[in-house]
Structures are given as C-alpha cells and as structure tokens.
GUBAKOL-612144 format. One line per 8 residues: number of its first residue (from 1); their letters; for each residue x, y, z of C-alpha. Coordinates in steps of 0.1 Angstrom, whole numbers, plus 2048, in hexadecimal, padded with zeros to 3 digits. Each point is the difference from the previous one (the first is absolute). Example, Ala and Ser with C-alpha at 12.3 -4.5 7.8 and 13.67 -1.06 7.14 Angstrom:
REM GUBAKOL-612144
1	AS	87B:7D3:84E ~ 80E:822:7F9
This chain:
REM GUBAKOL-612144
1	XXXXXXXX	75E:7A4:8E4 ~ 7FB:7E0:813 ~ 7E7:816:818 ~ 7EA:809:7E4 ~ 7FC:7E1:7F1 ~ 7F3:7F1:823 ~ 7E8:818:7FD ~ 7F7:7FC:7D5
9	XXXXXXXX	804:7E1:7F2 ~ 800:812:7DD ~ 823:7FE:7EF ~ 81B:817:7F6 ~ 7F4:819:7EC ~ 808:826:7F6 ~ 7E7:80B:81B ~ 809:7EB:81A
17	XXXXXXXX	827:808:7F7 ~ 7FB:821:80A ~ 7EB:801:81B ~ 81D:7E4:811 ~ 81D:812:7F1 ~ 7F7:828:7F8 ~ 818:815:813 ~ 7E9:81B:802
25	XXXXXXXX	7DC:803:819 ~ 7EE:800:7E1 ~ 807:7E7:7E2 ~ 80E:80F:7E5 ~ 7EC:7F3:7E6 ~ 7DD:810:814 ~ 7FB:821:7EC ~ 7F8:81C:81B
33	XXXXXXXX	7E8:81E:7FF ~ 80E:819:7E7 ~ 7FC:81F:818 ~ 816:7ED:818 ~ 817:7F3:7EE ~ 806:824:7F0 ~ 805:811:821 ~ 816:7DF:80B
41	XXXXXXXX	814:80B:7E3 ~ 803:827:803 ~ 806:7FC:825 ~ 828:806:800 ~ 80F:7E2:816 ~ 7E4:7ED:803 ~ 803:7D9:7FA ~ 7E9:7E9:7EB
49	XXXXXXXX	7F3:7F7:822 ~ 7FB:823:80A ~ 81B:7FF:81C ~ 815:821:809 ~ 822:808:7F5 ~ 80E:7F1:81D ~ 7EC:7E1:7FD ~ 80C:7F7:7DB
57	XXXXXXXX	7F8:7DF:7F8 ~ 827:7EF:806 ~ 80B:7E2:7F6 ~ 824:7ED:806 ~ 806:7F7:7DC ~ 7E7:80D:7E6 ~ 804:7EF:7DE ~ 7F5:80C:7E0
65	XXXXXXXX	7F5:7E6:7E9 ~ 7F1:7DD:805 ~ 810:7EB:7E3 ~ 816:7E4:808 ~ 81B:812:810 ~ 7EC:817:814 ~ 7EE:7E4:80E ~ 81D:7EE:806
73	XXXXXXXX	811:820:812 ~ 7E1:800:814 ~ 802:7DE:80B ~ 824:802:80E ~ 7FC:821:80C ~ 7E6:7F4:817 ~ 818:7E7:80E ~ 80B:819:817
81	XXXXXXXX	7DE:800:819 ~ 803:820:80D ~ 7F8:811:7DB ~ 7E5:80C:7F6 ~ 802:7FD:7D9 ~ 7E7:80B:7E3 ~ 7FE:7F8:7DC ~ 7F4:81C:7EA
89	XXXXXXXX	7ED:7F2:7DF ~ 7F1:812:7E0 ~ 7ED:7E1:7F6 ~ 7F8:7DF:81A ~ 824:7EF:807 ~ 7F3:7E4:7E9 ~ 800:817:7E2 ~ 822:809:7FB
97	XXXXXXXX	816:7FF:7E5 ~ 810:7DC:810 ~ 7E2:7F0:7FC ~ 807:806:7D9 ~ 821:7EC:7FF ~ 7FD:7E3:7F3 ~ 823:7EC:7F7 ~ 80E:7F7:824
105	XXXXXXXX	817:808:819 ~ 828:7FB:7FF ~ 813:7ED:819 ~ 81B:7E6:7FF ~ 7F1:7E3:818 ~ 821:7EA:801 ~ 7F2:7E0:7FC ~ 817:7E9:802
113	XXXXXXXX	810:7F5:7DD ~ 7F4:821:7F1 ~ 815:816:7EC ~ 7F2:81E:808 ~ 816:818:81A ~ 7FB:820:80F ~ 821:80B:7F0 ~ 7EC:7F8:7DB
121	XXXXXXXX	7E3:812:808 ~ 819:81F:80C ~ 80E:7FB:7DC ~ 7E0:7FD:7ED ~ 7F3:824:80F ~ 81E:812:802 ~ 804:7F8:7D7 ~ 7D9:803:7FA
129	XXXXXXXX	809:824:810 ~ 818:807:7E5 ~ 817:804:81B ~ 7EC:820:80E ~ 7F4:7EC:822 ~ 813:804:81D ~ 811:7E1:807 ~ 805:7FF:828
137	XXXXXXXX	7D7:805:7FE ~ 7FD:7E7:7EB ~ 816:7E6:816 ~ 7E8:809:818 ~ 7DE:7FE:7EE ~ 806:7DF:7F2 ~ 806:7F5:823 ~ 7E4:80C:810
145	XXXXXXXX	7E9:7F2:7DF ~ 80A:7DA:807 ~ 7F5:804:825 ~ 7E0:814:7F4 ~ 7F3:7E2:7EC ~ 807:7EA:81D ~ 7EE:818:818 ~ 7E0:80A:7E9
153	XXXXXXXX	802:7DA:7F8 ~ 7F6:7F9:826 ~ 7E7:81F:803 ~ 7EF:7E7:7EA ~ 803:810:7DD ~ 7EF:7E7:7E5 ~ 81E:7F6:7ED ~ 802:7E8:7E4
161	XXXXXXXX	813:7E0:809 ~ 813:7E9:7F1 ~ 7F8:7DB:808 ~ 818:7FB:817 ~ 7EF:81D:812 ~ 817:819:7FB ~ 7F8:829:7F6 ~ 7FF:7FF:7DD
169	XXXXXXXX	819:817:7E9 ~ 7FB:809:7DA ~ 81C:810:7E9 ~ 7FE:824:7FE ~ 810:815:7E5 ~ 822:80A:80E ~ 807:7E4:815 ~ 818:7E3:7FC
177	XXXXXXXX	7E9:7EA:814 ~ 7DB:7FF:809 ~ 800:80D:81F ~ 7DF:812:7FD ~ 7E6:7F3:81D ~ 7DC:806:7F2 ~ 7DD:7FA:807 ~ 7F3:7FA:7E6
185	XXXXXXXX	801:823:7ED ~ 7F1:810:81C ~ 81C:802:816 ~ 7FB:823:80B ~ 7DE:7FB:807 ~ 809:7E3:818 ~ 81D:812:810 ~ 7EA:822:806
193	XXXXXXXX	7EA:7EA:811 ~ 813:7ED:815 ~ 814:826:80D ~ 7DA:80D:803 ~ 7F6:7E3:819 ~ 81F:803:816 ~ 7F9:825:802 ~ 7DA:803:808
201	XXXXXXXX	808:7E0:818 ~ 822:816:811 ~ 7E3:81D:807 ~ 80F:817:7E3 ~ 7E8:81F:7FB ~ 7F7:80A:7DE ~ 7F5:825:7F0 ~ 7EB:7EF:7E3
209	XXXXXXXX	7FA:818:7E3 ~ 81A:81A:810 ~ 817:814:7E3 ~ 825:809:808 ~ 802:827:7FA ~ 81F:807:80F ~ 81B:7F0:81A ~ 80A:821:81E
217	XXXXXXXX	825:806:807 ~ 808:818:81E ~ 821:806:80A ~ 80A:7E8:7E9 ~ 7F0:7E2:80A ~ 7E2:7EA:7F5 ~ 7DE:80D:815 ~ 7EA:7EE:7ED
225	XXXXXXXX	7E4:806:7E8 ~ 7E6:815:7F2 ~ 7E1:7E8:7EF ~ 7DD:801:7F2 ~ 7E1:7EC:803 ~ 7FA:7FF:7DE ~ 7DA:7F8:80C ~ 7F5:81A:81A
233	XXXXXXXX	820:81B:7EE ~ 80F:806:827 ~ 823:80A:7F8 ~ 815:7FA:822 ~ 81E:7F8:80F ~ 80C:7E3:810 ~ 820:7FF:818 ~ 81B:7E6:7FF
241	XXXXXXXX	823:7F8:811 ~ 805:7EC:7E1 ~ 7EE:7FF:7DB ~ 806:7E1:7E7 ~ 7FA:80C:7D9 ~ 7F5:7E1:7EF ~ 7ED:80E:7E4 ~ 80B:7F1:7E0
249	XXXXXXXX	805:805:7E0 ~ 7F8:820:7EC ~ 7FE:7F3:7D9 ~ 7DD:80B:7FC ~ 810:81F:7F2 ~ 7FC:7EE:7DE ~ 7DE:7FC:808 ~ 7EC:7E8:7E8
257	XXXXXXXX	821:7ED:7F8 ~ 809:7ED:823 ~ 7FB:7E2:80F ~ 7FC:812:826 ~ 7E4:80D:811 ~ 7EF:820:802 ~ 80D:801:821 ~ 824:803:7F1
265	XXXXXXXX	802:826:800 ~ 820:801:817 ~ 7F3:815:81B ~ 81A:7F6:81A ~ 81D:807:7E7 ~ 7F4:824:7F7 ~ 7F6:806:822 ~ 825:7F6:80D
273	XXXXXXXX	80F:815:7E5 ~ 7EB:820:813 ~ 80E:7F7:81B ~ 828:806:7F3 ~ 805:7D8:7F8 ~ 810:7F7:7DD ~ 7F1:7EC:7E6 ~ 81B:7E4:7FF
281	XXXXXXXX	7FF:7F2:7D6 ~ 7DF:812:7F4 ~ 807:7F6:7DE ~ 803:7DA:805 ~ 7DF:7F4:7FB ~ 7F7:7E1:7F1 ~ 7E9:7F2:7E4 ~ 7F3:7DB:805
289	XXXXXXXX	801:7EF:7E0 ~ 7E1:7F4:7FC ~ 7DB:816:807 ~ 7E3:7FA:7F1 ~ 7FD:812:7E1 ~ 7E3:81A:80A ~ 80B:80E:821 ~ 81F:7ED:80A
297	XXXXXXXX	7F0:7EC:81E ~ 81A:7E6:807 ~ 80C:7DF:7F1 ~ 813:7EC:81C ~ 825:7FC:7F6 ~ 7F8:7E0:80E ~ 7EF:7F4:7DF ~ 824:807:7EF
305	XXXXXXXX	811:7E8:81E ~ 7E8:7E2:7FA ~ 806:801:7DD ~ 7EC:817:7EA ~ 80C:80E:7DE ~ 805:828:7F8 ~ 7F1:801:7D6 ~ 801:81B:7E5
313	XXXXXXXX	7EA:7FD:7E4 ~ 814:7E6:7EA ~ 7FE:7EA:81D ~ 822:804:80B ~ 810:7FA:826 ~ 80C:823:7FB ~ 818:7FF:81B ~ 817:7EC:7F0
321	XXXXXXXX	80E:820:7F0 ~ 801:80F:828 ~ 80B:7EA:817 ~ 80B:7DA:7ED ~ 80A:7F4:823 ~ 7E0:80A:815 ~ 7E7:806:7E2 ~ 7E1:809:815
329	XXXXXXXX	812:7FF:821 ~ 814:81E:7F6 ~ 7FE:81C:81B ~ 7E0:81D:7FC ~ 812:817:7F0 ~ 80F:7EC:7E8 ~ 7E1:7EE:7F8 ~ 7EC:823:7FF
337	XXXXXXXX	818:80D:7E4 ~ 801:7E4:7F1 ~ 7D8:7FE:7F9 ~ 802:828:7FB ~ 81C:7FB:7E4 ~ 7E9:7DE:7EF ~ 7E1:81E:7FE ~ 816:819:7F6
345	XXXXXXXX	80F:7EC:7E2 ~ 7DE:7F9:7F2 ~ 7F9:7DB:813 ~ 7EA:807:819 ~ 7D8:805:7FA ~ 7ED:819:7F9 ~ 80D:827:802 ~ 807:81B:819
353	XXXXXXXX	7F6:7FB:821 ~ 7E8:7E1:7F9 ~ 823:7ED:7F3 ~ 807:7E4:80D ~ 813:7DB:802 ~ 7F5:7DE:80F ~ 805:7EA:81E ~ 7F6:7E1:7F7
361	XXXXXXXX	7FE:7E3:81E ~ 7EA:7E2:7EF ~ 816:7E9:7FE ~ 800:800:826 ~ 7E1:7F0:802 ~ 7DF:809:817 ~ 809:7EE:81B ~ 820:810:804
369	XXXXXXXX	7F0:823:7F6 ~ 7E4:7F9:81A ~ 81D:7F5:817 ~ 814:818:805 ~ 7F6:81D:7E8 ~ 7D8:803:808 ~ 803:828:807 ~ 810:80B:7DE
377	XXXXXXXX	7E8:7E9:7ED ~ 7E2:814:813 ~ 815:820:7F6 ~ 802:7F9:7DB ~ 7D9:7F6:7FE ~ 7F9:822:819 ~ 816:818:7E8 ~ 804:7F1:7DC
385	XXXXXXXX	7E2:7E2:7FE ~ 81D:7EA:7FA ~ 804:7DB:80D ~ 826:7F7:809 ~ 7F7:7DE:7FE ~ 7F5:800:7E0 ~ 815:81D:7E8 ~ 818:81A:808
393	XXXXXXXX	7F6:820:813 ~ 80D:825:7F1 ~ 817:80F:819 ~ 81A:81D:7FE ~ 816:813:81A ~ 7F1:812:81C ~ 80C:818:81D ~ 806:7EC:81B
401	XXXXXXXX	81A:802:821 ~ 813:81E:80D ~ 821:7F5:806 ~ 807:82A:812 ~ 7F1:80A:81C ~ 807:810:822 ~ 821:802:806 ~ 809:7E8:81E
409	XXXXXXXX	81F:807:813 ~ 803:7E2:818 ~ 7F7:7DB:7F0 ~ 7FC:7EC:81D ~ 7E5:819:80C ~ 7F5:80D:7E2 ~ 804:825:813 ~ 805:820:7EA
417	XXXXXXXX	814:81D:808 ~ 7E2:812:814 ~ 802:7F1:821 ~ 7DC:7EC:808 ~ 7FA:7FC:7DA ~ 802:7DF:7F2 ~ 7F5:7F3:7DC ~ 7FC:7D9:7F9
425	XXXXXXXX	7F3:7F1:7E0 ~ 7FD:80C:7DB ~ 7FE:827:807 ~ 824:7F9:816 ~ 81E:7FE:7ED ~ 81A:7F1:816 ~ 80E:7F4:7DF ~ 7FA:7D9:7F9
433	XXXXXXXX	7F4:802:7D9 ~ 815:81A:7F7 ~ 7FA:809:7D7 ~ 7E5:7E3:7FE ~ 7F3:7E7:81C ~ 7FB:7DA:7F8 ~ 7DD:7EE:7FE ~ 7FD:7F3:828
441	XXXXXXXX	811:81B:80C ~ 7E7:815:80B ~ 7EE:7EF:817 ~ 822:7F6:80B ~ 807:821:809 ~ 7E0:808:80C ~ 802:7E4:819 ~ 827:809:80E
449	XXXXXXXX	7FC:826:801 ~ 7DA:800:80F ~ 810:7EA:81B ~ 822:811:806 ~ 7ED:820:7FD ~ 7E9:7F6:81B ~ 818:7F8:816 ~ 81A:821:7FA
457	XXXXXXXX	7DF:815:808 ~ 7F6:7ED:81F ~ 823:802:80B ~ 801:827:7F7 ~ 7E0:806:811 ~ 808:7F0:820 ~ 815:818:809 ~ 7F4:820:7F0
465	XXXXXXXX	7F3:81B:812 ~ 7DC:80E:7FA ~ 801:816:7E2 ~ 7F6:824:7FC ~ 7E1:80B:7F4 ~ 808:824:7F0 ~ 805:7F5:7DE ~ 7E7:7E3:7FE
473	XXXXXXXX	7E3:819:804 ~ 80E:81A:7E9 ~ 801:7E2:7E6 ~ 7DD:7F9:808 ~ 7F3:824:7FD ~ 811:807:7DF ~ 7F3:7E0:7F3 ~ 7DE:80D:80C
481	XXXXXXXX	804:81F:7EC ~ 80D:7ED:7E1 ~ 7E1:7EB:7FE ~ 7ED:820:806 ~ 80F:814:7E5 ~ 806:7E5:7E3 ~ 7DB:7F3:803 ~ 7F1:81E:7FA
489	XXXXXXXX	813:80B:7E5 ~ 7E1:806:7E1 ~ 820:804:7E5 ~ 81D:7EF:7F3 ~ 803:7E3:7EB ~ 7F2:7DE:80D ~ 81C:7EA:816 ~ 7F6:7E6:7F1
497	XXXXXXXX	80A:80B:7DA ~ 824:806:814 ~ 804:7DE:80D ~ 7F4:7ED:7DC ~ 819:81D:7ED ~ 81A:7F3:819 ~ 801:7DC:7F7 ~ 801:804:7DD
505	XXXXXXXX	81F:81A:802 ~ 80D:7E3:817 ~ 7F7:7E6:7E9 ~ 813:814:7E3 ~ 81B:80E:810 ~ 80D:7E7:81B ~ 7F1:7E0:7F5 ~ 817:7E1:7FA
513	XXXXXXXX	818:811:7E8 ~ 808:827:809 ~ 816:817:7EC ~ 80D:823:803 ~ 7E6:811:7F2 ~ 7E5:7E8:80F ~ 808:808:825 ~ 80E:82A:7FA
521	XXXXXXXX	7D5:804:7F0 ~ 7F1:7E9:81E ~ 814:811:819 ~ 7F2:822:7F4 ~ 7DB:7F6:7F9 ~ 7FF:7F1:824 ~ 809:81F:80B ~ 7E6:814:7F1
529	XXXXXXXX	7E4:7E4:80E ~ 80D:802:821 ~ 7FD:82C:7FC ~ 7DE:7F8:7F3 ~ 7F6:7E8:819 ~ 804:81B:81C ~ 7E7:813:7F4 ~ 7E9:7E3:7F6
537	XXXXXXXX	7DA:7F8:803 ~ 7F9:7E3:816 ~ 7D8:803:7F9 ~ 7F3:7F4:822 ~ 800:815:81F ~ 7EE:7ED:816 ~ 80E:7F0:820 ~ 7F4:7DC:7FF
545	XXXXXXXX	809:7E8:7EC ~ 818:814:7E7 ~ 810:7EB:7EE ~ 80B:81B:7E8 ~ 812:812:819 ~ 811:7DC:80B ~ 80B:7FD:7D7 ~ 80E:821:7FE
553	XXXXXXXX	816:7FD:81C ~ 80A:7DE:7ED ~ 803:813:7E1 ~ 814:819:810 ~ 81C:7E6:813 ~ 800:7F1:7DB ~ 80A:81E:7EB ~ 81A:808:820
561	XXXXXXXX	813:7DE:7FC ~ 7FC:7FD:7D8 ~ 815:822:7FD ~ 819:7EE:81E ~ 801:7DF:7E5 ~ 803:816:7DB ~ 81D:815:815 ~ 817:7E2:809
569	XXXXXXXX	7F6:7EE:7E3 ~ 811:81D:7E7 ~ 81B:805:80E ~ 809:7DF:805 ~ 80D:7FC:7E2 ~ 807:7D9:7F9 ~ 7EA:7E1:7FE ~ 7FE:7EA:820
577	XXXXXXXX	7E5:7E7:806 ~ 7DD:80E:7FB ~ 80F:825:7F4 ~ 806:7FC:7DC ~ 80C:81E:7F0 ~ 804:7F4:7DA ~ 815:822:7FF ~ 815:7ED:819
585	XXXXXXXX	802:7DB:7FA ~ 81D:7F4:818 ~ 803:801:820 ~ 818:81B:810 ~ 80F:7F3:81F ~ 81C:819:806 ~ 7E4:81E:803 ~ 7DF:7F0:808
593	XXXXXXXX	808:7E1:817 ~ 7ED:817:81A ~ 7DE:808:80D ~ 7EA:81D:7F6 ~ 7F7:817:81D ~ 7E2:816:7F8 ~ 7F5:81A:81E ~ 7EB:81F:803
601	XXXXXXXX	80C:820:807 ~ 7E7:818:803 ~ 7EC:7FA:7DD ~ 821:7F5:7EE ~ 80B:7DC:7FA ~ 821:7FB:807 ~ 815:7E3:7F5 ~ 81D:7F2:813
609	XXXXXXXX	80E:7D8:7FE ~ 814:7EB:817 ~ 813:7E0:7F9 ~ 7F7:7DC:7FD ~ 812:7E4:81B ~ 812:7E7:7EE ~ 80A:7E8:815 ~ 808:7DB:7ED
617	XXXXXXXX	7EF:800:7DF ~ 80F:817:7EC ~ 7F0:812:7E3 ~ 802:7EF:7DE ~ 7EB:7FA:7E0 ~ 7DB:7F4:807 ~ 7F6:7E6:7E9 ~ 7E9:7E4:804
C-alpha cells in the first residue's frame, strides 16, 4: 500500500483499494470480456485467474466476510508472518452491516472507584439471555470485551471522552451500570474503520464483490471455498488450510421490516448447514425496539440510554406498565412487546402495518442531540421528515440481531466441529446472547470472537497440511451447472414474489408473539416457497453483472434458515426472551433450559437440542 502511494499521491479510494489489496491478477471490480469470462467459467478447475487445478489460488486463512469481526480475524491472523490471509467481501469492507451499529461497545474499564465489575456485566448477559447463554462463554467474553475497548481504544478509535479524558460510557437497557463505550452513535462505523486500516496496513488481501456459494468438506475437513465474482459471474474455487465464516446476520428474511442490510441474507449460515454443521438457536432472533416506522431502519438504543421517552398516543411513558424499575431501559424484548401490546390495545397510531408509537428526545436539547446523537437525527429527517430536536419521531419494532448461528464447538477459538472451519461474529453462535442479546453487545462480540477467531485459525493453519482438491472442483462445476440451468429457466413463478411472500408469512407467523397455529401454517407455507423456489425464474441469464442470480442465491439461504427458525421455534413450546409464544407465557425450565439444534439431513430438517452451562447464576424470574 505504502509502494503505491509513492508512486500516486491520490488517496484511498475504491480503485486504489483494489488495485493495492485485490488478491486476484485482475481487480475484481474490472468487468472482463463476456466470451472470456464465459469459457473462464465452463472450464472445470479453472480459477478466477485462469490457473490449473493444481495451481488453485491458496490461501492460509481465507475469511468470509469483512464486517467487524472478519476484519478483526484478519488482523490477528496475520500476526502469524508466514500466512498468507484473504478476506472475501460481497460489498467494500466499509459497507457492512457494523458500520450500521450505532449504540457502542460493552466493556468494564475498571476505573478506579467505579462500580462496574466484570462479574456484573457476567450477570447482566447471562439474565438478559433469559438464562439461555452459556455461562463459562460468557465469563470469557466479558473478559476479552474490557481488554477490546482498551485495545481498539489505542488503534485510535474516535471515542467520546469524558473530561477527565477517559472513554466515555452511556447506560444501555439491561445493564446496571453504563458501561457502554460509544462514539458518538456511530460506533461501528469507527470500529470497522479502525479493523479495516490495521488490515490493509498488515497486507490482508481482499476478494471485493466475491459471493460465498458454498464452504468444501473432504474427508471431513474444511478445504475451503467455492465463490463468485458477482461482476465478471466466474464461479471458482479457492483452497484453504483454514476458512473463518464471519458473515452476519440473516434477519432480512422479514424483508421490508429490519433494521439490517441487504447484505444480511445469512449466506455463511446456510452454507455451513450444507456442509453437515447445526444451526445452534434458529428461533432466537431479536426485534430492536425502535425502527423507523416505514421500513424499520434503526433508532440507536442509545437515544433510550441518554434519556429519551417511549409515547403512545395519550402521551403516556408507556413503559411504566412494562418495566417500573428500568422504564425505557428495559431489555429489547421486553421493550418490543411492550410497544407491540400499546398498538395492539388500540394506543399506538395509525393501523396495520403503518401503526406506530413515539420516541420523543426534545427535552435533551440540540446540543446534546447534535452531541452525541447526530446520526439518528439524520435518520429520522432521511426516513420519516421528522426533526428529533424539535417533536417526536414514529418508531415501531423491527427485525434486528440473530442471537443463533453456527454452532461453535470450542469458545476460545471459536472452531466448529469440522476441523479448519471456524465462525466468528453474528452468523457464529458460540452462545453469548442466548434468548436475546443486550444493546453493546454486539460489537462486543464482534470484537472478542473476530480476534479469538483469528487467532484459533492461524494457529490451525500453521500446522495443517495442504488440502485436497477433489471436492473443491466438483463444488465448482456443479455450481457452474446450477447457474447454467436456473438462468435459463423461461417458466416458473418470479424469485422475487417468493422472497416478498416469505417475509410476510415470517412477519405473521414468527413475529414478536408466535402461537401454535402461527408457526404449524408458517412452517408449511415455507415449505411450499422453498419447493417453488427450485424451480423458479431468475429472469437474467447473462454472465456479467447478474445481480439477479446473486439475490436468488440470497433468497434461497433465506428460505433454508427461515424453515431451520419456524422448526425450533414450534416446538419449543414456552416463552424465553425474544420467543413469545402467547400459547405459552412462562418460561419452562425443566424442558427447555437447552439449545435448539437444527441440521440437514439430506432435504429434511432435523431437530436435536443440547443443554445450557450453568455455572454461578442460577436461573430465576427476570424482571427489571
């Protein structure tokens, strides 16, 4: 990077990123002669760079994702010199989904006179979990968070200070203490960027615009990865002794409803579960409080910590009927049913889908607004023409956070049960949040399992043999032949009517309060999309440049883990953090203090559980 900018004054920008950083002869981005690129792709064993089948393009330690923890693996997987690592990317690594979170970033600093311990903030998650998070990981997360804060702190992440000079905390709900660090409400965006430098500046390559299609298994291990250049359409397959999945989140299954990116399509997940992995807690999937009222973008939780008021429409701080103690500090899932239930009863605005309920932050003033708040202000003038500083913005729940994931085996280096597969971040479930995760923890998590993850893999792939080929290049040939067959297709209903009839069955059936009846009908109409969605029209076969083909592989991995989360979510028959089953009110620790395990067995789900570690906090009523 240094070397080029000798030569080019001009700054960092996406062209000069990937001409430093591309992994590949030519940069991803460039868009290649059709005929070429179609013979690159129809060529069995060929690589994006045209190379042989003995001459796959190899990395060390291939990771799939460029969010916080991806970058963050990246970083401390390169601290081992003699790697060679890569970080694969749908969008530029500055686009992810952590550049969205906004709140801040939990750790227990110890300052001395403070309150705070690690031992509280052990307490606060494991009883935000409803008990359902593993409580040796979470010993060790909270751990790991204080000396992230410290570390990110001296990377040079922007934090707000006190005036002693100190990182500056805000209350989040959950939390007996305000021990959420923050920029700002851009502390994702400042913590993706400081990960990003310290990877382009370790010599981290990058596959810009490259889609995960599938991770390769031979002889039971990790071989590494089949992707796409979603520009030039060259399917290939890429060879690792060790592959990080750091992929996030997958609540884009509810579509127009969420407060994540497009991006969000769990592609990592689904392709994990392919490959014989379980989908640990499929049903736990959280709903922020507070979206925008058309579309859900999202409402910080942060403007709930510095003081702003939840309102129905006879002006009441609802919550006092919710949580007395906490009011708007109550936990997310709490505070979602709680603005669900006000809308419900007939004190909410409007009707339908267009109801909402209020946030209201002006008695905080501009300057503290402007302060410390500037991003959801923008937000609410963006989405609803609304000025926070002067009147209340319309808000209501949105899909947000996907406590499941991959099912991780090994916690301190975030491995799974395939040996050379490791999953870090939101699409990981190593089990932290448990039944709902608390505002800060994300990033939190983000930062400790990106790092820990880095460093397992390193360690992993420093003493791995060379992997196989055999089953890498089958991957990549039927892959060929998929994109072959489903883009020509000239019948079938459009994928695109699936996806939109998917997140309204979601929306119905396994929204914030399930029942019986609810889940049994989503469970079966998911099934008939994903029979239709076999046989569906993608409308674009051309090579270059199609998108389409990129969405209905998204589509597809969507429709996989929706049917993984409307499986566990029926038969687990009790209410736990975010999985209210009205049919079910109480909790039911004596048959469901366990996690949901969700696999694939040939086209069948099957669903297995295992139980939660209970080490010092024992389970009793959660009330705030």
């Amino acid at each position: 990077m240094s070397e080029h900018n000798k030569d080019d004054d001009a700054s960092l920008s996406r062209r000069t990123f990937l001409a430093a950083c591309a992994a590949l002869p030519v940069a991803s981005s460039v868009v290649v002669d059709p005929a070429v690129a179609a013979e690159t792709a129809a060529a069995p064993g060929l690589t994006a760079a045209g190379a042989s089948p003995s001459d796959l393009l190899t990395f060390d330690v291939l990771i799939i994702g460029a969010g916080g923890a991806g970058l963050r693996a990246a970083v401390y997987a390169m601290r081992n010199t003699n790697l060679s690592v890569a970080v694969v990317s749908k969008t530029m690594p500055t686009r992810s989904a952590t550049c969205m979170a906004e709140g801040g970033f939990n750790g227990v600093l110890q300052f001395p006179g403070q309150k705070d311990s690690l031992d509280s903030h052990s307490f606060d998650t494991v009883k935000g979990s409803d008990y359902l998070g593993d409580q040796d990981v979470i010993d060790f997360f909270v751990e790991k968070a204080s000396e992230a804060v410290r570390e990110t702190d001296f990377w040079g992440t922007p934090y707000n200070r006190t005036e002693d000079g100190r990182v500056a905390q805000r209350f989040m709900a959950g939390h007996q203490y305000p021990r959420t660090n923050y920029s700002a409400d851009k502390t994702g965006h400042a913590l993706l960027h400081a990960n990003f430098d310290y990877a382009v500046g370790a010599g981290v390559k990058f596959l810009i615009d490259h889609q995960l299609l599938d991770v390769a298994i031979e002889d039971g291990v990790c071989t590494g990865a089949v992707l796409r250049n979603v520009h030039t359409g060259v399917i290939a397959p890429v060879r690792a002794r060790a592959v990080i999945l750091a992929t996030g989140g997958y609540t884009r299954i509810f579509w127009l409803r969420t407060s994540t990116p497009y991006i969000s399509t769990g592609d990592g997940t689904a392709a994990a579960l392919r490959a014989g992995l379980p989908f640990k807690d499929p049903e736990m999937i959280q709903f922020h409080p507070t979206g925008v009222a058309h579309g859900g973008v999202l409402i910080t939780e942060a403007a709930r910590g510095d003081g702003g008021y939840l309102l129905n429409n006879k002006g009441e701080r609802f919550m006092q009927r919710y949580a007395p103690a906490k009011m708007e500090l109550a936990p997310r899932d709490i505070t979602a049913r709680a603005i669900e239930t006000e809308i419900r009863e007939g004190r909410g605005f409007g009707e339908g889908m267009e109801a909402y309920v209020l946030i209201d932050l002006r008695h905080l003033g501009r300057e503290k607004i402007m302060a410390r708040l500037p991003q959801i202000r923008h937000v609410g003038l963006l989405f609803e023409n609304t000025d926070l500083v002067d009147k209340p913005l319309a808000i209501r729940s949105t899909a947000h956070y996907s406590m499941g994931g991959i099912d991780v085996v090994d916690y301190h280096s975030l491995a799974t049960a395939i040996p050379g597969l490791f999953a870090a971040g939101e699409c990981a479930c190593e089990s932290i949040h448990g039944a709902n995760r608390l505002g800060g923890n994300s990033l939190a998590a983000a930062m400790v399992t990106g790092k820990e993850a880095g460093i397992g893999a390193a360690a992993y792939a420093a003493k791995a043999s060379m992997p196989g080929e055999a089953t890498l290049l089958r991957l990549a040939n039927q892959w060929r032949d998929h994109f072959r067959e489903a883009t020509s297709r000239t019948t079938g209903v459009n994928f695109v009517e699936l996806r939109d009839r998917m997140a309204k069955v979601l929306w119905d059936g396994m929204g914030i309060f399930r029942t019986e009846k609810g889940l049994a009908a989503a469970s079966e109409s998911l099934r008939d999309l994903q029979k239709e969605y076999a046989s569906a029209k993608v409308g674009n076969p051309g090579l270059v440049g199609n998108t389409a083909y990129t969405h209905y592989i998204e589509v597809g991995n969507m429709l996989s883990l929706a049917r993984c989360a409307a499986l566990a979510a029926l038969n687990r028959r009790e209410s736990r953090g975010a999985h209210t089953r009205e049919d079910y009110p109480k909790r039911d620790d004596v048959n469901f203090l366990r996690h949901s395990l969700v696999s694939l067995k040939g086209d069948d789900y099957v669903l297995d559980y295992k139980p939660v570690v209970i080490k010092r906090f024992k389970p009793e009523e959660r009330t705030y």
